[in-house]
C-alpha positions in Angstrom: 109.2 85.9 92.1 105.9 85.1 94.2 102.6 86.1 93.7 101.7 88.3 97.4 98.7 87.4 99.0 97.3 89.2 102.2 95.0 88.7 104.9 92.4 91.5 105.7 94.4 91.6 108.7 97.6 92.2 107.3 96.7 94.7 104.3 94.8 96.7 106.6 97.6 96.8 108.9 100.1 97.5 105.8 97.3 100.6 104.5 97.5 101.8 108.1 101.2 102.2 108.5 101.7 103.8 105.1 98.3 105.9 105.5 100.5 107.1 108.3 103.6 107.6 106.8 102.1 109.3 103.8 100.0 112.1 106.2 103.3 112.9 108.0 105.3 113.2 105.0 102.8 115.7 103.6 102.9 118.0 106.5 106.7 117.6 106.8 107.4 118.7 103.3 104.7 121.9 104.1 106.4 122.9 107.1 110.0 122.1 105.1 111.4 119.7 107.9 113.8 117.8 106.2 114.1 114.8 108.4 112.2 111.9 108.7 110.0 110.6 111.1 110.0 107.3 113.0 106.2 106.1 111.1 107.7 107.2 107.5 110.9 105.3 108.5 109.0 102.0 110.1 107.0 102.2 106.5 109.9 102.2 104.1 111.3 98.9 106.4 108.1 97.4 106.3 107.7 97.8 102.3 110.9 96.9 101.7 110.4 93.6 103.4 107.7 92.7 101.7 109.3 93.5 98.4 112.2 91.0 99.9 109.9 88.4 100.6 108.6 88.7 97.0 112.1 88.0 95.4 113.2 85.5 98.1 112.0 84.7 101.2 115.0 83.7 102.3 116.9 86.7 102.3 119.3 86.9 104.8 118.6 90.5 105.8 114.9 89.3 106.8 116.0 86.5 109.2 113.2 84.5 108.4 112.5 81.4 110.7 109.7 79.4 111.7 106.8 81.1 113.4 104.9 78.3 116.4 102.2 80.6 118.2 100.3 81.4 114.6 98.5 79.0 112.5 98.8 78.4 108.8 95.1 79.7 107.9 95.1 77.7 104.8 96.5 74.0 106.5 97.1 73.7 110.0 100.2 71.4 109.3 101.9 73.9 107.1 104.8 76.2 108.8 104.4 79.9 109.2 107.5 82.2 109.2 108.3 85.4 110.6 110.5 87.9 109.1 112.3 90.8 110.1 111.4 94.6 109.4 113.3 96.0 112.1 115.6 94.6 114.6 117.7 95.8 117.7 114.5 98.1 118.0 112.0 98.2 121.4 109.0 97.0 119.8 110.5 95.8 116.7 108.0 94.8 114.0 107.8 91.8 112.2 106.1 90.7 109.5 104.3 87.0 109.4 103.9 84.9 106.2 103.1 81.2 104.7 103.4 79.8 101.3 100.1 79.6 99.5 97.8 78.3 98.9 99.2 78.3 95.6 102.3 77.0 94.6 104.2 80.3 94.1 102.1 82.5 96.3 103.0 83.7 99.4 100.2 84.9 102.0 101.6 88.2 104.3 99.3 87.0 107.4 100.0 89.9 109.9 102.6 93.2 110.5 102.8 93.8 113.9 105.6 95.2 116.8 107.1 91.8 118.1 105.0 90.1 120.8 
């Protein structure tokens, strides 16, 4: 197991998308729709990849690989890795990590659609 680190970036991002989720599933369950929307459904893909990452980053469901166009912002010559919360999607998001800066940390840097 790691130790999750975030970014202000990245936690605000993660606060906004379940903010979201949270608001719509309240006014679903008053009006009693039953089905789900797309922003509570891009949520629970987007937690659950982080609670991958936790337990092993190398999951195979997250696809993770190395990540050029973003900078490690604890060493510039470490790798940083993107991982998979959605896929075959227009817009798919992703979510982008390092290891550290401790040794069993991992840092979520950013959760955004795929550039």
């Amino acid at each position: 197991m790691f130790t999750l680190k975030w970014t202000k970036e990245a936690e605000h991002q993660y606060e906004d998308l379940k903010a979201k989720a949270e608001s719509i599933l309240r006014s679903r369950k008053a009006s009693a729709r039953q089905k789900s929307s797309r922003d509570e459904g891009l949520f629970k893909q987007v937690h659950k990849t982080i609670t991958l990452l936790k337990s092993n980053p190398r999951h195979p469901g997250l696809q993770t690989h190395e990540y050029t166009s973003i900078r490690n912002p604890f060493n510039q010559n470490k790798k940083v890795f993107e991982a998979y919360a959605q896929n075959r999607t227009p817009g798919a998001y992703r979510v982008f990590w390092c290891y550290g800066p401790k040794q069993n940390e991992i840092t979520i840097i950013a959760i955004t659609p795929h550039p």
